[in-house]
N, C-alpha and C positions, 0 to 999 in steps of 0.2 A: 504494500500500500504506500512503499516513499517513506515512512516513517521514519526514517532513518536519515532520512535526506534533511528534515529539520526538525530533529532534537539530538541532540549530543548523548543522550542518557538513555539506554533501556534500564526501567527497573523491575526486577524478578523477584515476585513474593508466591509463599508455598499457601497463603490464602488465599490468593486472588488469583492465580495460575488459571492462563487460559483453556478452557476445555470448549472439545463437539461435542452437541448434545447429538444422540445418534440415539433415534426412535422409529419401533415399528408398529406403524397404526391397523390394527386388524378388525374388519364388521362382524362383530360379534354373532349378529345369523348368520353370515356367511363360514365362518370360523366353527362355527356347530353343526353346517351341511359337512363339515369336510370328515373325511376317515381319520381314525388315528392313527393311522403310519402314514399317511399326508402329516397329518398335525405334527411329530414327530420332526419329519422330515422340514418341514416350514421353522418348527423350533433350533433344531439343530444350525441350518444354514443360518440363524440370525444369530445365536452367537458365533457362528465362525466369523462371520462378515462385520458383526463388531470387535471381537479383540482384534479380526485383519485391520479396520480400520481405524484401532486406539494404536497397534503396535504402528503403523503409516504415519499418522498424527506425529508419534512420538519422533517417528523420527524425522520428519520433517520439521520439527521445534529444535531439532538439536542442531539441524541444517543452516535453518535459520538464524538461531543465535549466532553459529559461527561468522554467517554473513554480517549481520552487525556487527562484530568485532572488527572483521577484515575491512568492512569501511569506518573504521575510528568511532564508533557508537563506542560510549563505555557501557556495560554494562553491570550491573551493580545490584546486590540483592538490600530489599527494603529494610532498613531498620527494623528489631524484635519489636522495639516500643511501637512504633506506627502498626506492622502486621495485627501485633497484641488491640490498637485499639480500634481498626477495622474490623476484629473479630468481633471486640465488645460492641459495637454499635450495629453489626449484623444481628447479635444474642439478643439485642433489644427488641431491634426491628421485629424481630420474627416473633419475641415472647409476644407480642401487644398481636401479631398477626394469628398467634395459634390462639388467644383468648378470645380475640372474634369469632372463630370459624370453627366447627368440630372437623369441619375434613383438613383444612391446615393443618389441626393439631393431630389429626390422624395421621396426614403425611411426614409433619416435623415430626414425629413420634419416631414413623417408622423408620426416617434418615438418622434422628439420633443412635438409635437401638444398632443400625448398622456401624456407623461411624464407631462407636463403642468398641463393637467387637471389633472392627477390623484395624482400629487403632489397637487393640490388645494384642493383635500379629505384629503389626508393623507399623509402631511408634512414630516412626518418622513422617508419615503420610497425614 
């Protein structure tokens, strides 16, 4: 996008890290006509085709970055204290959004509960 062409500075934060959201939309009657070794078959190829296209992502981010370096972008990871109070003003945001809404709080639920355990493998993430 040129970004690079006017700012001097990429900054990389492990909360703010860019992601594709990569969704598969299915009609629910039509999803219930189908057999289950279709269904199966329709399952399986949507995970391969998203970790195919988290591990592409991934490395097209690594590509990338390197190109900003090679043209004199510094790049620089965010300060703990800033990341730290983007996170607090996200926990807010979202407290006041799951107190409105039972399906928010349905879905923050169930992104915490994940987030949990899978921070309990790999802390660093």
């Amino acid at each position: 996008m040129g970004f690079h062409e006017v700012a001097a500075y990429c900054w990389i934060s492990p909360s703010r890290q860019p992601a594709e959201f990569h969704s598969y939309l299915v009609n629910t009657d039509s999803w219930a006509e189908l057999p289950d070794d279709l269904k199966i078959l329709v399952e399986e190829m949507c995970l391969a085709t998203g970790l195919e296209h988290y591990a592409y992502m991934m490395r097209e981010d690594v590509l990338a970055i390197e190109l900003l370096k090679d043209y004199g972008t510094k790049v620089l990871s965010v300060p703990a204290s800033i990341d730290q109070a983007v996170i607090d003003a996200a926990e807010a945001f979202y407290a006041e959004k799951r107190a409105e809404d039972p399906m928010v709080a349905k879905v923050l639920d169930s992104i915490d509960a994940f987030k949990k355990t899978y921070r309990a493998a790999f802390q660093r993430l």
